[in-house]
C-alpha positions as CSV (number, residue, x, y, z in Angstrom):
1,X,0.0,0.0,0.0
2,X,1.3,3.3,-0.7
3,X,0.8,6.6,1.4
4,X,0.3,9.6,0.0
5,X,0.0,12.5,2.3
6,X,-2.3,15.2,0.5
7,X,-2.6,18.5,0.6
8,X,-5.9,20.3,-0.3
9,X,-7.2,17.2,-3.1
10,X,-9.7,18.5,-6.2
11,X,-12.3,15.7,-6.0
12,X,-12.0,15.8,-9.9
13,X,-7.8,15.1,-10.3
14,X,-8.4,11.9,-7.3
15,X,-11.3,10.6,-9.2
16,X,-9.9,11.1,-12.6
17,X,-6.2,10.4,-12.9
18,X,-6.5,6.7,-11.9
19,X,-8.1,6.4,-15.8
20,X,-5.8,8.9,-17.3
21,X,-2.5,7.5,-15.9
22,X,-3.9,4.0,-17.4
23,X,-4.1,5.5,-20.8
24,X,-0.8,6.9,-20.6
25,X,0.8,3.8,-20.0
26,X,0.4,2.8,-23.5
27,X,3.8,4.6,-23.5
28,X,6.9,3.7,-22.1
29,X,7.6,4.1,-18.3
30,X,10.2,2.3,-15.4
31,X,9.2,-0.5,-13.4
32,X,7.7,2.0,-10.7
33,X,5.1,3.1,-13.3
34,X,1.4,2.2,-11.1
35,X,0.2,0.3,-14.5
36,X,0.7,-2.5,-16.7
37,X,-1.0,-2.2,-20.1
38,X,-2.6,-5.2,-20.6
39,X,-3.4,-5.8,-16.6
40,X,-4.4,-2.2,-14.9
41,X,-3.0,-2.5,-10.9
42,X,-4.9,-0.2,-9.0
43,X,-2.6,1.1,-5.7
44,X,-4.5,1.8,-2.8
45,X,-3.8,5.4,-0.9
46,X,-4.5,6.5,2.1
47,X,-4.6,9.9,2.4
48,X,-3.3,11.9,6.2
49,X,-2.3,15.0,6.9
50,X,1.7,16.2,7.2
51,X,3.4,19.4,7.9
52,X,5.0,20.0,4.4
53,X,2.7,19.5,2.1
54,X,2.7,18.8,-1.6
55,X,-0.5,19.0,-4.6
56,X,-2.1,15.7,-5.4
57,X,-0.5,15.7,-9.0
58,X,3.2,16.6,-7.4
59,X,2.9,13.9,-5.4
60,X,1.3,11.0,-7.8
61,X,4.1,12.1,-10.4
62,X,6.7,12.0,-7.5
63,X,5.6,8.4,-7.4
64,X,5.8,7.7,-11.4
65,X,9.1,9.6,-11.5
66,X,10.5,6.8,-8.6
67,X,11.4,10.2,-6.1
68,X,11.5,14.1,-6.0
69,X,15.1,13.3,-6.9
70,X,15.0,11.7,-10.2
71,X,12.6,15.4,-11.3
72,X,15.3,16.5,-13.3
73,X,16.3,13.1,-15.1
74,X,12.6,12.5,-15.7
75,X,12.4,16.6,-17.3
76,X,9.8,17.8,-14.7
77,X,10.2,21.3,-13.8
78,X,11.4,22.1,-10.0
79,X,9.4,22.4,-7.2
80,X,8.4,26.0,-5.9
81,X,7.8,26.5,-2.4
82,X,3.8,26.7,-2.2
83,X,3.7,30.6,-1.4
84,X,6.4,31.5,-4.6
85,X,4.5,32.9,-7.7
86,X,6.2,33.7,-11.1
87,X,6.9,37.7,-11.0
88,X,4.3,39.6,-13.8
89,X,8.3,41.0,-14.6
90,X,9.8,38.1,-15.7
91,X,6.2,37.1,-17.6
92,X,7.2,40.3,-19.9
93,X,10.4,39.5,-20.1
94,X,10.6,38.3,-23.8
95,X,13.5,36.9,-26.3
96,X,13.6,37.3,-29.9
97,X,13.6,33.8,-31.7
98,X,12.1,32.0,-28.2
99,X,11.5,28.4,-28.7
100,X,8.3,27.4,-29.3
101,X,7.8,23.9,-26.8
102,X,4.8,24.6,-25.2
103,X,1.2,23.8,-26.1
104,X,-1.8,25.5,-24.4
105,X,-4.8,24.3,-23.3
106,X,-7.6,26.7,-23.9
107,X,-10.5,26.3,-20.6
108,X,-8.0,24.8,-19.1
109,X,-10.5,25.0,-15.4
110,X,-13.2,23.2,-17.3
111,X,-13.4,19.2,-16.7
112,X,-12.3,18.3,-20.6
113,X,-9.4,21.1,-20.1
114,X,-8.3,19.5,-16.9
115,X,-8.0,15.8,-18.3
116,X,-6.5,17.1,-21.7
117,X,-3.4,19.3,-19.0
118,X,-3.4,15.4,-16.9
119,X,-2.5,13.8,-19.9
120,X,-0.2,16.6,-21.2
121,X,2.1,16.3,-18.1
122,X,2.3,12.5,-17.8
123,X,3.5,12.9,-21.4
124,X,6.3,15.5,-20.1
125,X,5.1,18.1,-22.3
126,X,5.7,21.9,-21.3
127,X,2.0,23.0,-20.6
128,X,0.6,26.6,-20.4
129,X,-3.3,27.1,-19.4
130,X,-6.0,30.3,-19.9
131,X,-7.3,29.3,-16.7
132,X,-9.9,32.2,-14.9
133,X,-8.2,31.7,-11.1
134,X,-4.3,31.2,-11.6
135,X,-4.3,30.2,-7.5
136,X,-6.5,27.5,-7.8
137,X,-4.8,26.4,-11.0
138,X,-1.4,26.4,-8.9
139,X,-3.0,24.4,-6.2
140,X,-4.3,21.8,-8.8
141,X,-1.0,21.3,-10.7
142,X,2.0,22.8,-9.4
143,X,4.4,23.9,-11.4
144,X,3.7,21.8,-14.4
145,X,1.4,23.9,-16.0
146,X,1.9,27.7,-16.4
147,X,-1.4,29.2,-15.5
148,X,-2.3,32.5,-17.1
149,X,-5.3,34.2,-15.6
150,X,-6.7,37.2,-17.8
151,X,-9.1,39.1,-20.0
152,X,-8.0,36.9,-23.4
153,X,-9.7,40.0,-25.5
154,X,-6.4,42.4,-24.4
155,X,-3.6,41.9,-27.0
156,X,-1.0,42.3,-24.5
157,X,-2.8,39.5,-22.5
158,X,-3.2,37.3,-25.2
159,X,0.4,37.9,-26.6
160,X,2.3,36.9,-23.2
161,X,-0.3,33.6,-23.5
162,X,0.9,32.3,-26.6
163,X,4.7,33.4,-26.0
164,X,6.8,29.6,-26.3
165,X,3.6,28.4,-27.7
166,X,3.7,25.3,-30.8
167,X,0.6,24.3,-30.6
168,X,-3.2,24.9,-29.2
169,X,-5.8,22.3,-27.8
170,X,-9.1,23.5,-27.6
171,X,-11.1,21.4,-25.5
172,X,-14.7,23.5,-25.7
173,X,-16.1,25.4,-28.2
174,X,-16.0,29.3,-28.1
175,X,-12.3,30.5,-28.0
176,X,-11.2,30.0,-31.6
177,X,-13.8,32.2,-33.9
178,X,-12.7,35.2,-31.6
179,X,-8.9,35.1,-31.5
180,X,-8.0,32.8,-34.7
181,X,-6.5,36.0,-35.8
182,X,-4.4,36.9,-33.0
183,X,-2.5,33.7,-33.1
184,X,0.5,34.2,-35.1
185,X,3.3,32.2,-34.7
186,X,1.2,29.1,-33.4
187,X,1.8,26.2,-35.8
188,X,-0.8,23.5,-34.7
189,X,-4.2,23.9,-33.5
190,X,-6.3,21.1,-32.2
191,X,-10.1,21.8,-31.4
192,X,-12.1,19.0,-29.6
193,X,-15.5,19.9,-31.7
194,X,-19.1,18.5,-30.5
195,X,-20.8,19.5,-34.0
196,X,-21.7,16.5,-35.2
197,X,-23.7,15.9,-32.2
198,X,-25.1,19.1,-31.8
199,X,-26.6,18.9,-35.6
200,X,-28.2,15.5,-34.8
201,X,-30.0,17.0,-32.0
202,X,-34.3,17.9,-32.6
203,X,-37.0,19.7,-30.9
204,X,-35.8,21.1,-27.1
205,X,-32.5,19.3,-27.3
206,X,-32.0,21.5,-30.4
207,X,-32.9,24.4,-28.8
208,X,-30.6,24.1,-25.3
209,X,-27.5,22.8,-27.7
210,X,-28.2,25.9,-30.4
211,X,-26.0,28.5,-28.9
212,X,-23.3,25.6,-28.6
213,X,-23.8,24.8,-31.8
214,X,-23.3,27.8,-33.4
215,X,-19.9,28.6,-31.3
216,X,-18.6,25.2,-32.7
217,X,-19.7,26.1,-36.3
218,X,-17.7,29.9,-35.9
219,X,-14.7,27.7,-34.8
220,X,-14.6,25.5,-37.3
221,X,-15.2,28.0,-39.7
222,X,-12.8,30.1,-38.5
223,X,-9.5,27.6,-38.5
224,X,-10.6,26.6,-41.9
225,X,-9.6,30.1,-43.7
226,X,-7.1,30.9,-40.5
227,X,-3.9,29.4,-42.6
228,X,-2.7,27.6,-39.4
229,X,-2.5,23.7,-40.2
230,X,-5.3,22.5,-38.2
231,X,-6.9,19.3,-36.6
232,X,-10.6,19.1,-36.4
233,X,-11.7,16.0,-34.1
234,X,-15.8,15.3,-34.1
235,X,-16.4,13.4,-31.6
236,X,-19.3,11.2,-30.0
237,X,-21.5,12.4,-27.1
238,X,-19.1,12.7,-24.7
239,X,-19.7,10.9,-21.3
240,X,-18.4,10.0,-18.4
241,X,-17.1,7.0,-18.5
242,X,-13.8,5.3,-17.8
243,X,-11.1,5.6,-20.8
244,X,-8.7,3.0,-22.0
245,X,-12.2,-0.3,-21.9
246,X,-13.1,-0.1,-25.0
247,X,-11.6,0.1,-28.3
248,X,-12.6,2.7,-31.3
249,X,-14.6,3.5,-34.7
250,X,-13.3,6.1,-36.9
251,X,-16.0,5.3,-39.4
252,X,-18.1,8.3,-41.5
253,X,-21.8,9.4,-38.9
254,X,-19.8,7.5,-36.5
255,X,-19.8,10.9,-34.3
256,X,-23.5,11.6,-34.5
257,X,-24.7,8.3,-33.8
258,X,-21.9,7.2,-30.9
259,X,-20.2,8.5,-27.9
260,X,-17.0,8.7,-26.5
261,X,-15.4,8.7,-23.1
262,X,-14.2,12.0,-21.9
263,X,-10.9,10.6,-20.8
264,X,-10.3,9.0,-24.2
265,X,-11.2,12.1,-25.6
266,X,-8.7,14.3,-23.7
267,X,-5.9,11.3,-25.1
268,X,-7.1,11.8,-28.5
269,X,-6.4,15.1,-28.3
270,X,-2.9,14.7,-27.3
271,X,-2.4,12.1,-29.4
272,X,-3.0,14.3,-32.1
273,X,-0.3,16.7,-31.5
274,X,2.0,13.7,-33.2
275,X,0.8,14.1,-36.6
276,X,0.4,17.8,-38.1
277,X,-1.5,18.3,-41.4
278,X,0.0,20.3,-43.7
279,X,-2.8,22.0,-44.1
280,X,-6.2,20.7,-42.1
281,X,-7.6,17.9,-41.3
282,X,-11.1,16.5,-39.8
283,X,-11.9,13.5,-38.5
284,X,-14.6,11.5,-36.8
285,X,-14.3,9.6,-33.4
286,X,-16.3,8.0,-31.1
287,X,-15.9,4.6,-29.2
288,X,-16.3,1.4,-30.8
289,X,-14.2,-2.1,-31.6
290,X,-10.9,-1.2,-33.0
291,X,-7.9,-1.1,-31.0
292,X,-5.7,1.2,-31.5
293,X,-2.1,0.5,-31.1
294,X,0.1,2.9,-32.3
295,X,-1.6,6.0,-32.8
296,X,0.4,8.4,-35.0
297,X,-0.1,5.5,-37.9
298,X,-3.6,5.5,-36.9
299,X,-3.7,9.1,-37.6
300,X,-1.5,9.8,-40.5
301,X,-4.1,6.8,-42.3
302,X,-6.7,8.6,-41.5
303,X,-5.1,11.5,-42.7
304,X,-4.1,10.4,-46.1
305,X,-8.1,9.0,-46.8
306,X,-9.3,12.3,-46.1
307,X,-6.8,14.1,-48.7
């Protein structure tokens, strides 16, 4: 049994991650890695109180990682002490020709935009998140997502967001048709779009899913004459179920007609940021009988039928 002494938990990151990290294991980790792929081993915790304190996703990747120690083999970021914030200074502090490693997660507070950042971290990628509270985003992940907090229609807001920035995910509908222009420099843009469910919908269901509808429609619309190589991914109804049980169907309709688990939804997503289209690309997913084993060959097929 393993004991993992908890700071303040988010009832969504302990109920959640178990799935996630399951998901994840489809890639490489050590022997202290809490899952085998074929076999999922679920370690109990026990969660106490202790003096110095750590987040709940510190201290689960403290475990993955085999130790606090191995942060900087493993590429994790060090650990600030809880009270130290990043100054607004050294946020404006900017270098020509800056590398662009980091892909943010548009809603990043919203349940879809907090599995796509889980799934992001196990993955060691550099994260940034428009978040609307950057405390409680610092009390949910740490330091392995930098939160921004702010009013995304200021340009100078918006500017310091996407500084380091490859590529976006877009878990919700809403963001894209009002800033696709303000996003130079970004050279991959994922959007996690509900359209094909929101056009099958009739009578009252229409009505309640009409404004959403029309948000995803402006999106889609607007990455298809934005010039930024794009990936469009329909996808079932999403539910709540756990990802990783059950395999998929890529077919044509499959979106309107199926569903799809919201954690294999936020790994779809970041499975995506493998293959980028050279121009766009749209496809339909929802959760069916194929297996997917290696899923940038899953993608670039899928990729060259559409073309």
């Amino acid at each position: 049994m393993v004991l993992v002494c908890a700071a303040k938990l988010s009832p969504l990151l302990l109920q959640k991650y178990v799935s996630l990290a399951s998901q994840s294991s489809r890639t490489s980790f050590g022997s202290s890695f809490l899952f085998n792929r074929k076999n999922v081993y679920v370690v109990p915790l026990v969660v106490c109180n202790a003096k110095k304190k750590l987040n709940f996703v510190d201290q689960i990747l403290d475990y993955i990682e085999g130790g606090p120690k191995l942060r900087k083999w493993y590429g994790a970021p060090d650990l600030l002490p809880k009270d130290s914030t990043i100054s607004e200074d050294d946020e404006d502090d900017y270098l020509e020709g800056e590398v662009r490693d980091a892909v943010l997660v548009t809603d990043g507070d919203s349940e879809m935009g907090q599995m796509v950042i889980l799934s992001l971290i196990v993955k060691r990628t550099r994260v940034k998140a428009l978040v609307k509270d950057k405390r409680v985003a610092l009390e949910a992940f740490g330091n392995y997502v930098e939160s921004m907090a702010g009013d995304t229609s200021d340009n100078r807001f918006l500017k310091k967001a996407l500084r380091g920035v490859r590529t976006i995910i877009c878990p919700n509908e809403g963001f894209l048709s009002r800033f696709v222009g303000s996003l130079q420099g970004i050279q991959h843009v994922i959007f996690l779009s509900q359209l094909s469910v929101y056009s099958d919908k009739s009578g009252i269901q229409s009505l309640m899913k009409s404004n959403a509808k029309k948000l995803s429609e402006q999106d889609e619309s607007a990455l298809k004459t934005s010039g930024i190589p794009y990936t469009i991914i329909r996808t079932g109804v999403l539910k709540d179920t756990p990802g990783g049980k059950q395999g998929f169907t890529f077919d044509k309709g499959c979106a309107a007609r199926g569903s799809l688990s919201k954690e294999d939804a936020a790994f779809v997503c970041v499975a995506a940021l493998e293959c980028v289209p050279q121009n766009g690309f749209i496809f339909e997913v929802a959760n069916g009988e194929n297996k997917v084993s290696d899923w940038k060959e899953c993608l670039i097929g899928l990729m060259e039928k559409a073309t």
